[in-house]
PAMARNU-731646 format. One line per 4 residues: their letters; for each residue x, z negated, y of C-alpha. Coordinates in nm, 2 decimals, padded with zeros to 4 digits, always signed. Each point is the difference from the previous one (the first is absolute). Layout:
// residues N
A) X Z Y; ...
This chain:
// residues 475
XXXX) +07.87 -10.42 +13.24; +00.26 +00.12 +00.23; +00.00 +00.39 +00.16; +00.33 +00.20 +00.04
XXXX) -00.07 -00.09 +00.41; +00.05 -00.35 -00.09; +00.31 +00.07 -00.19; +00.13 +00.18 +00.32
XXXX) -00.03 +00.31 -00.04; -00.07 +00.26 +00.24; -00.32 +00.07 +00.12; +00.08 +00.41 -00.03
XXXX) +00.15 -00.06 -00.36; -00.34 -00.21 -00.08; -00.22 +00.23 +00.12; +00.17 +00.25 -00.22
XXXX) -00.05 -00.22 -00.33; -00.35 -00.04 +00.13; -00.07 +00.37 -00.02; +00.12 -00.01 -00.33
XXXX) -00.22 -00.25 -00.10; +00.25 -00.24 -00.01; -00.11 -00.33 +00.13; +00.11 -00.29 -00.14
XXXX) +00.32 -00.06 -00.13; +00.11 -00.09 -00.38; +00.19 -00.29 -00.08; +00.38 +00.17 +00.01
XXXX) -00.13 +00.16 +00.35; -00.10 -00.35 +00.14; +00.36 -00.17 -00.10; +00.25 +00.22 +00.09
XXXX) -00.16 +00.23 +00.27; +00.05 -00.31 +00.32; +00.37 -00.05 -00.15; +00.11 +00.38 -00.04
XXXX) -00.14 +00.05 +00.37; +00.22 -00.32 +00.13; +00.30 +00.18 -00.13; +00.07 -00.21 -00.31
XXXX) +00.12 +00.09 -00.32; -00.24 +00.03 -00.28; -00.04 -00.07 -00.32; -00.32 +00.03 -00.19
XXXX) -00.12 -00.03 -00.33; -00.27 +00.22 -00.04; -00.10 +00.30 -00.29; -00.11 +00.33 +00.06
XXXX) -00.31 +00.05 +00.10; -00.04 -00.28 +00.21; +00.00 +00.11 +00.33; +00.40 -00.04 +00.06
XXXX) +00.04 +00.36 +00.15; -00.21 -00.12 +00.30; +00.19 -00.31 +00.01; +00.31 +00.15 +00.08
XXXX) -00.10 +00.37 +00.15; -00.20 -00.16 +00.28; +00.25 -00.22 +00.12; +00.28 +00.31 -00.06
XXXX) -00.20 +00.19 +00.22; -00.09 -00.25 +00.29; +00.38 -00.05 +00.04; +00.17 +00.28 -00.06
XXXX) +00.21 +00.18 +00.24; +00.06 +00.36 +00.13; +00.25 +00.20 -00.28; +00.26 +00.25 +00.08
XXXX) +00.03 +00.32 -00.24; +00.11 -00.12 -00.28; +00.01 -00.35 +00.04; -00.32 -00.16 -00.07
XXXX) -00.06 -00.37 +00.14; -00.21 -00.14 -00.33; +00.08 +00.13 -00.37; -00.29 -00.12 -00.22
XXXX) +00.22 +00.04 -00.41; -00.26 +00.03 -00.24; +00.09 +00.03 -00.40; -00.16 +00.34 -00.09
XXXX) -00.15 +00.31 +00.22; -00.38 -00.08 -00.06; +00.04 -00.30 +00.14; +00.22 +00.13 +00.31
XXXX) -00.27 +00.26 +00.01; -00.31 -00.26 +00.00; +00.19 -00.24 +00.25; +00.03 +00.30 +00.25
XXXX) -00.36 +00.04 +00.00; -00.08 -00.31 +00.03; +00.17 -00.03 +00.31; -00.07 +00.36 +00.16
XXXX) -00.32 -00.13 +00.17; +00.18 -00.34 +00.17; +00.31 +00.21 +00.05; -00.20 +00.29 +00.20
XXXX) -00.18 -00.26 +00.20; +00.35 -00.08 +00.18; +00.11 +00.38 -00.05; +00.27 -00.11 -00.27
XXXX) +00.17 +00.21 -00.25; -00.02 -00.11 -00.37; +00.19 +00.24 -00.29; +00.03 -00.05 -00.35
XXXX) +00.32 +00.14 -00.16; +00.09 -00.01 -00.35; +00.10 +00.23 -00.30; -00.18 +00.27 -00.23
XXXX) -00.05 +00.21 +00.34; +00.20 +00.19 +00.27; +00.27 -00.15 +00.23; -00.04 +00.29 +00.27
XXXX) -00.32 -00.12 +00.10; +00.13 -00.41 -00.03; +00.24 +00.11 +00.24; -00.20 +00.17 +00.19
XXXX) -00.23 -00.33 +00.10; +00.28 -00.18 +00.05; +00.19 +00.22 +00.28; -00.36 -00.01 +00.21
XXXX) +00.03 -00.41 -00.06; -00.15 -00.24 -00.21; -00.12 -00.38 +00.13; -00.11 -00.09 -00.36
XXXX) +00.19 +00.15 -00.33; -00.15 -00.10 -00.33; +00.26 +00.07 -00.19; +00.08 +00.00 -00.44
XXXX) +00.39 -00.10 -00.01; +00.14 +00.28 -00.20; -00.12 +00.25 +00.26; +00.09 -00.21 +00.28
XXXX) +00.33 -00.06 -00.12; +00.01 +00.40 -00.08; -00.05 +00.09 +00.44; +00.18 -00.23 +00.09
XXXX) +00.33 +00.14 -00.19; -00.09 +00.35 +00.14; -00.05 -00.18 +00.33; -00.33 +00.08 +00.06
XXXX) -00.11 -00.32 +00.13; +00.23 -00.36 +00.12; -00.13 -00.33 -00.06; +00.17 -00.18 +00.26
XXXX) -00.33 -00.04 +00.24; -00.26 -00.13 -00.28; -00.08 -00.34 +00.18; -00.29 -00.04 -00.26
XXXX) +00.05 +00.04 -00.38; -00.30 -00.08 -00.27; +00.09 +00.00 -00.36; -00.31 +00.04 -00.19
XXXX) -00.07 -00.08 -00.42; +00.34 -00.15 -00.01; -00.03 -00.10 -00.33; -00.07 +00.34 -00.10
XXXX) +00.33 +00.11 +00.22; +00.23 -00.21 -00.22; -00.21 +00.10 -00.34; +00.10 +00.34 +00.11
XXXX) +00.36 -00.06 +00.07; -00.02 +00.07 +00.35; +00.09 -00.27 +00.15; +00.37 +00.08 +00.03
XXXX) -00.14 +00.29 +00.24; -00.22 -00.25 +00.13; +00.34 -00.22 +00.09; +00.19 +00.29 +00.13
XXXX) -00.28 +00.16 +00.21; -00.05 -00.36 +00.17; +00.35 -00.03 +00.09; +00.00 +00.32 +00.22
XXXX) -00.30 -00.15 +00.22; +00.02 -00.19 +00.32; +00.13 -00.37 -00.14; -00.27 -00.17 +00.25
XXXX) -00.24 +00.19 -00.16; -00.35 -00.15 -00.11; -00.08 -00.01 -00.39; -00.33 -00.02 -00.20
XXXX) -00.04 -00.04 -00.36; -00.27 +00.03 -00.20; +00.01 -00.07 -00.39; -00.20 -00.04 -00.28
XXXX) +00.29 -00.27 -00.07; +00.25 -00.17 +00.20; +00.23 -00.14 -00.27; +00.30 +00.18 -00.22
XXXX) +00.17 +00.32 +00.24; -00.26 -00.04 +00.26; +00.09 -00.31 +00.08; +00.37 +00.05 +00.04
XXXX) -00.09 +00.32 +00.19; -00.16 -00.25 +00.26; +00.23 -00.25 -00.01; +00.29 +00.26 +00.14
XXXX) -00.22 +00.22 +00.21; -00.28 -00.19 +00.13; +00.06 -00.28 +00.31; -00.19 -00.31 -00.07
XXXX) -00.34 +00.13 -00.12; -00.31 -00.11 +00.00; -00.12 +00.05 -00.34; -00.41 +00.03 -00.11
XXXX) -00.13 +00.02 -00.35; -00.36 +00.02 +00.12; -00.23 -00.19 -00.26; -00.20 +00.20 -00.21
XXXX) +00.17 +00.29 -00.03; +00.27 -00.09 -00.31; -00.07 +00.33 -00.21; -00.10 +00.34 +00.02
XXXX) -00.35 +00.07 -00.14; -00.06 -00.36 -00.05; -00.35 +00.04 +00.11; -00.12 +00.28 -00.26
XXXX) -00.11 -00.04 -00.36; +00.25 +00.02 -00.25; -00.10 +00.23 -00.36; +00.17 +00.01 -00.29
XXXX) -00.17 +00.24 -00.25; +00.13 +00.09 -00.36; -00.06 +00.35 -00.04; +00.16 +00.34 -00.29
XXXX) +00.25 +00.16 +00.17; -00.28 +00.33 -00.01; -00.25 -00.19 +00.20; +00.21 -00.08 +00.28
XXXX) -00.10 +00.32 +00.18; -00.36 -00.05 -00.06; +00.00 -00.34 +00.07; +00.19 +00.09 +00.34
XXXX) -00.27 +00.28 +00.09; -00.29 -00.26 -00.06; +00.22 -00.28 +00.22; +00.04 +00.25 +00.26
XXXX) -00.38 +00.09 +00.02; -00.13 -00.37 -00.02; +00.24 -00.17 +00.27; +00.10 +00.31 +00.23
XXXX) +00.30 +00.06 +00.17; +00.27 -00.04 -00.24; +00.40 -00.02 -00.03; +00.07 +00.02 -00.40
XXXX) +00.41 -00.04 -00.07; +00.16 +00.14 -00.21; +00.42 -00.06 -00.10; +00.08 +00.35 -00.02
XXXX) +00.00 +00.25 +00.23; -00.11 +00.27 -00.32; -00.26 -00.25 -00.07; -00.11 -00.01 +00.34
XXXX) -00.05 +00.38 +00.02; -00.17 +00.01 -00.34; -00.24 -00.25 +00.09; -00.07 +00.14 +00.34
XXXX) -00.06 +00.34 -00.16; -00.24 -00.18 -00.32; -00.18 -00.19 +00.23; -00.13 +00.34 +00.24
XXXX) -00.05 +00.21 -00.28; -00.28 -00.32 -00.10; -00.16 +00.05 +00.35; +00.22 -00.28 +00.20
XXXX) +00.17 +00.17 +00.23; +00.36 -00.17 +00.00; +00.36 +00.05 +00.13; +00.29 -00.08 -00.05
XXXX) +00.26 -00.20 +00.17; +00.37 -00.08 -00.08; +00.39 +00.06 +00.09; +00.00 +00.35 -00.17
XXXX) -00.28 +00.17 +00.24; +00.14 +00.11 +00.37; -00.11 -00.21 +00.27; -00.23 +00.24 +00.09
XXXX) -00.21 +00.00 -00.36; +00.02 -00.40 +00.05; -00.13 +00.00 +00.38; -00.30 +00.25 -00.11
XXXX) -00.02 -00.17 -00.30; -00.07 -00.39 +00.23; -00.18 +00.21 +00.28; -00.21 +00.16 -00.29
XXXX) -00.08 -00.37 -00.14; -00.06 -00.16 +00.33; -00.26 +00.23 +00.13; -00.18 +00.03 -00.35
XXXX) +00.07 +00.27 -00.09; +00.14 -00.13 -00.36; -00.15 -00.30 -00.18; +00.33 -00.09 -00.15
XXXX) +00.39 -00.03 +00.09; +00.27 +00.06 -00.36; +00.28 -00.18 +00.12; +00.31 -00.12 -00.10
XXXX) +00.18 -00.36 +00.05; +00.17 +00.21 +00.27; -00.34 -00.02 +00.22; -00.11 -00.37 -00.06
XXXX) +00.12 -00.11 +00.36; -00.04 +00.35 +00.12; -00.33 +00.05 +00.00; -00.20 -00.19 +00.30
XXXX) -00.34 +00.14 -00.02; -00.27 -00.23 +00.09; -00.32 -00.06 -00.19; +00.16 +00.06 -00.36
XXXX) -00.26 -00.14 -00.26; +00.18 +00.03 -00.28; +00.36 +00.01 -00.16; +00.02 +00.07 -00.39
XXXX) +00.30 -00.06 -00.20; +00.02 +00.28 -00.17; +00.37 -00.09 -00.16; +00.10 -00.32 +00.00
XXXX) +00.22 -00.10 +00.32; +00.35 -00.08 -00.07; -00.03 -00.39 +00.07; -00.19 -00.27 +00.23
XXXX) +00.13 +00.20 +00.32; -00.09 +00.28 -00.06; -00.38 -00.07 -00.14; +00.01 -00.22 +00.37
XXXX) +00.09 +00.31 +00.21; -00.20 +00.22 -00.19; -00.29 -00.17 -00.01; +00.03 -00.08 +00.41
XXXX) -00.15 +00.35 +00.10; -00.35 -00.15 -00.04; -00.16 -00.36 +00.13; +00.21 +00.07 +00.30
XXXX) -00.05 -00.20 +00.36; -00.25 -00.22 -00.18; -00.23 +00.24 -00.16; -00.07 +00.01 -00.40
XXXX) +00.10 +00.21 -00.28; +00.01 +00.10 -00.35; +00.35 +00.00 -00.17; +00.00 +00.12 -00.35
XXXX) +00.23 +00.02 -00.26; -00.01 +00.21 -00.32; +00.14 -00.22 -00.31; +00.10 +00.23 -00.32
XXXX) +00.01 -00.19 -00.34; +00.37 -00.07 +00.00; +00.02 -00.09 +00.38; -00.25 -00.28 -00.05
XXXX) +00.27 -00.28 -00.07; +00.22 +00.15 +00.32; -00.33 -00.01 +00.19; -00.09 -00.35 -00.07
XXXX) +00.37 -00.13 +00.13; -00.07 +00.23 +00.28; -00.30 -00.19 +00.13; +00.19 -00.31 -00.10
XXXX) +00.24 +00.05 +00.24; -00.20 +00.12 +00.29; -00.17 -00.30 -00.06; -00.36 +00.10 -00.14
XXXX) -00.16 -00.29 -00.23; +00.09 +00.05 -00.36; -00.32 +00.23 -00.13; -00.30 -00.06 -00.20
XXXX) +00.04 +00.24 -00.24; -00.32 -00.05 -00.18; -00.18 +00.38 -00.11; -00.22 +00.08 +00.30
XXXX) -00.21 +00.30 +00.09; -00.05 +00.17 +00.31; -00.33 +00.16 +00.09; -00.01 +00.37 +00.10
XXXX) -00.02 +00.12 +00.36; -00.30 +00.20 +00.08; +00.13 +00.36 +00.01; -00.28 +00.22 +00.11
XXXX) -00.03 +00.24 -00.28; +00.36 +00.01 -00.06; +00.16 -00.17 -00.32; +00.25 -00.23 +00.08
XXXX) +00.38 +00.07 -00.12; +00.16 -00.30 -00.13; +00.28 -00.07 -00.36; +00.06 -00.34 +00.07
XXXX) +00.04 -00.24 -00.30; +00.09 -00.34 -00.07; -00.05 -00.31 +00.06; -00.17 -00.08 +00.35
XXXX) +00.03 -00.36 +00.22; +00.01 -00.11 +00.35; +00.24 -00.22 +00.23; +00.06 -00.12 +00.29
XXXX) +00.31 -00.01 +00.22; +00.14 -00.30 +00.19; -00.01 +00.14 +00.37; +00.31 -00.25 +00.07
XXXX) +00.21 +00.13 -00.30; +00.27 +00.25 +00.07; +00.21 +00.17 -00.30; +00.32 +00.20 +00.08
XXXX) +00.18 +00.29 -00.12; +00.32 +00.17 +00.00; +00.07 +00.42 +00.01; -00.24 +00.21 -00.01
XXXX) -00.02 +00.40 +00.05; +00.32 +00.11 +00.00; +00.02 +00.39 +00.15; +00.31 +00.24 +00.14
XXXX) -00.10 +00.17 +00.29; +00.04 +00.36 +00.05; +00.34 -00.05 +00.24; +00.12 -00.30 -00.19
XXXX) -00.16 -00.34 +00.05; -00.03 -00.22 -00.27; -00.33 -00.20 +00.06; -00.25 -00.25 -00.18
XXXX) -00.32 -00.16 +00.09; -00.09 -00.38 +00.00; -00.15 -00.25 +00.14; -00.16 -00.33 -00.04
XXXX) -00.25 -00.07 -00.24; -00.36 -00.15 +00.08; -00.34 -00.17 -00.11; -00.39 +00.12 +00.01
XXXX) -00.27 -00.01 -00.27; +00.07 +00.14 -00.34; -00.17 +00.07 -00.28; +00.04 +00.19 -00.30
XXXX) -00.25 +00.27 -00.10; -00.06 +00.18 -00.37; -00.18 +00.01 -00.26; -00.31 +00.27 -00.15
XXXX) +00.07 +00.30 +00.27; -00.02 +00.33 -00.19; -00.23 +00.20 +00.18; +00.00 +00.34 +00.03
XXXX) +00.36 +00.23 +00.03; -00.08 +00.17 +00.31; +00.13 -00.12 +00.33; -00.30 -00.06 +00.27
XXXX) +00.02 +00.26 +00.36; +00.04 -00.17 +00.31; -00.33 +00.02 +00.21; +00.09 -00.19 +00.30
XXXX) +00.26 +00.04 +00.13; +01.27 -00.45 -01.10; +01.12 -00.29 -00.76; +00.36 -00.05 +00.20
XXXX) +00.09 +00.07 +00.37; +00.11 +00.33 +00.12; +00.27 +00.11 +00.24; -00.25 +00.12 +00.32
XXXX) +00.09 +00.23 +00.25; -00.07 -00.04 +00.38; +00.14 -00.16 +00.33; +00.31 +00.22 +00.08
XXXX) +00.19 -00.27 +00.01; +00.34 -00.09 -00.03; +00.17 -00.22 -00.27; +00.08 -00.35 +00.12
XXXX) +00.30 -00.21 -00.07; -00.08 -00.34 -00.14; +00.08 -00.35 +00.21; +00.13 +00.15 +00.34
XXXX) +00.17 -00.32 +00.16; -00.19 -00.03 +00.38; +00.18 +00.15 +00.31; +00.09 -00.20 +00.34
XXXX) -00.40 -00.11 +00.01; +00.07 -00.17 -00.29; -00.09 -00.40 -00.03; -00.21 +00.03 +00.26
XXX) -00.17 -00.34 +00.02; +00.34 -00.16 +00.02; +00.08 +00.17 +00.35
């Protein structure tokens, strides 16, 4: 197995990883890492949660330049703010190590203290486009010095609608700039997008890595509407750390608020809450301090929290893409997972096409029982019924969906989630669960879409044509 000294890079910036108890590096990291330090464009193939933020932030930081206030020399566009949030620290440690400046800037907070950053000087800006494109019409920052641009969960850019943004925040950057992509899939928008603004790439789909969550265990359980919550309390207590979605930002809240009053302490997380509530809300999560996250389709590629046991489907996703991108916020950088997905009686026939198309084998679905788990004194919760089997999923099938989430943010922004659909193991659960009514206390330690608040971002026009970068492999 190779070590990020034997991909070149620095012994400083190794040490740093080190410290973190970073070692070795995953797959993505050992493709692209040698190619983005030579200077090369990149194009990699890679979902989230597999290591792609070291792939691209350690190279960033190796070569990046000295900035001038308010022009930064690498801009690091990133579809939502959790995930410019998470990026920038993942890449304060390497960045400090070579005393670099890395900001985040992007909507739902002040500009005075955006600006602020950004007259001191900025090497690395992570950066959501609406934002961006916001300071730099109030000329708060110039893009004419960014020798370095990384374009992360491109897919997710053009599900969005940001890529015209994307096209007119490229065009105002040096044109001998570098370029690294990183998708979930290269194909469709993306792949015109690198055809006009990438030179010659060397593209990687590293092997193993084709879907999001594709090693967890995939549930399907038939369950009453009244004993979802139960059911979700009991999940939550069994598996651990849990994300349960939900489509609606009320039904996110009311589940949140059910699910503490039971004795699992829970927050919320969607567009509607201030950044701040969804910061304390992650922090809260990631140091244990709630068992579960409520979230909303909004937060399925926003939340990077490692060591997520459990996702639960508490609604139904909107299609393949979005179960795919839900479900990819546990079994991430080749750990397991539980991903589990509440079936009501007239969902089952929508469910079973659903697995179809993500490519899980067609189930058994022979009556089964489950047996109990041991609750120490405490009656399990539970209100499941129906019929109960068990299948497995073809880990090379890949189904694919359309839409998603569709949201208005809070300045304007017309959004929707999506992605690309994936395989695991699957199997459908049911049958005799009435226990008792009562939802069991945590000891140790969730219908159609709705418009979603969040992002301050600014509406996008559709198709953009490219500016004098354009048709850049041609040149």
């Amino acid at each position: 197995m190779s070590s990020f000294s034997d991909l070149g890079l620095a012994p400083d910036l190794v040490a740093a990883l080190i410290s973190r108890g970073i070692t070795a590096p995953f797959p993505v990291q050992a493709a692209t890492i040698p190619d983005a330090l030579a200077g090369k464009d990149v194009c990699g193939r890679a979902p989230t949660g597999s290591g792609k933020t070291i792939a691209f932030g350690a190279p960033v930081v190796e070569r990046v330049g000295p900035s001038r206030p308010r022009r930064p020399s690498a801009l690091i566009l990133a579809p939502t703010r959790e995930l410019a949030a998470q990026i920038v620290r993942e890449l304060e440690p390497l960045a400090n190590v070579r005393r670099k400046r890395v900001f985040a800037v992007y909507g739902g907070v002040g500009y005075e203290p955006q600006k602020r950053a950004l007259r001191k000087g900025v090497e690395i800006l992570v950066a959501c486009p609406g934002r961006l494109e916001d300071l730099v019409q109030q000329r708060a920052l110039v893009l004419d010095r960014v020798e370095t641009v990384v374009i992360d969960e491109a897919d997710r850019m053009a599900d969005m609608g940001f890529l015209p943004a994307v096209r007119r925040i490229l065009d105002q950057t040096n044109p001998e700039r570098q370029t690294l992509l990183f998708s979930a899939t290269l194909d469709g928008a993306v792949g015109v997008l690198t055809d006009e603004y990438q030179r010659f790439p060397v593209r990687h789909e590293v092997a193993g890595v084709e879907t999001d969550a594709a090693d967890a265990e995939h549930r399907f359980e038939r369950i009453s509407n009244e004993g979802r919550l139960a059911r979700a309390a009991e999940v939550i207590d069994a598996e651990g750390p849990t994300i349960v979605f939900c489509r609606t930002r009320h039904g996110a809240d009311k589940v949140a608020k059910k699910l503490s009053q039971s004795g699992v302490e829970s927050a919320p997380i969607h567009g509607g809450l201030s950044q701040a509530k969804r910061d304390r809300a992650l922090s809260d999560f990631a140091r244990g301090r709630v068992h579960a996250l409520i979230a909303t389709d909004v937060a399925a590629r926003g939340i990077h929290v490692d060591d997520v046991a459990c996702v639960v489907h508490f609604d139904p996703p909107e299609d393949a893409k979005a179960y795919v991108h839900r479900s990819g916020r546990t079994a991430r950088k080749g750990a397991t997972g539980v991903v589990i997905s509440f079936v009501l009686p007239d969902q089952i026939r929508s469910s079973l096409s659903l697995q179809r198309e993500l490519g899980f084998a067609e189930p058994d679905r022979s009556p089964q029982k489950r047996s109990r788990p041991e609750r120490s004194g405490r009656g399990g919760a539970g209100g499941a019924a129906g019929g109960a089997g068990r299948g497995r999923a073809r880990r090379d099938g890949v189904g694919r969906g359309q839409g998603g989430e569709r949201r208005h943010e809070s300045s304007g922004t017309s959004r929707g989630e999506g992605g690309e659909g994936g395989a695991g193991k699957a199997r459908i659960e049911g049958g005799a669960r009435q226990e008792n009514n009562g939802a069991p206390r945590r000891e140790n330690g969730a219908g159609a879409p709705r418009r979603d608040n969040g992002g301050g971002q600014r509406r996008e026009g559709g198709g953009g044509a490219p500016g004098p970068r354009g048709q850049r492999n041609g040149r």
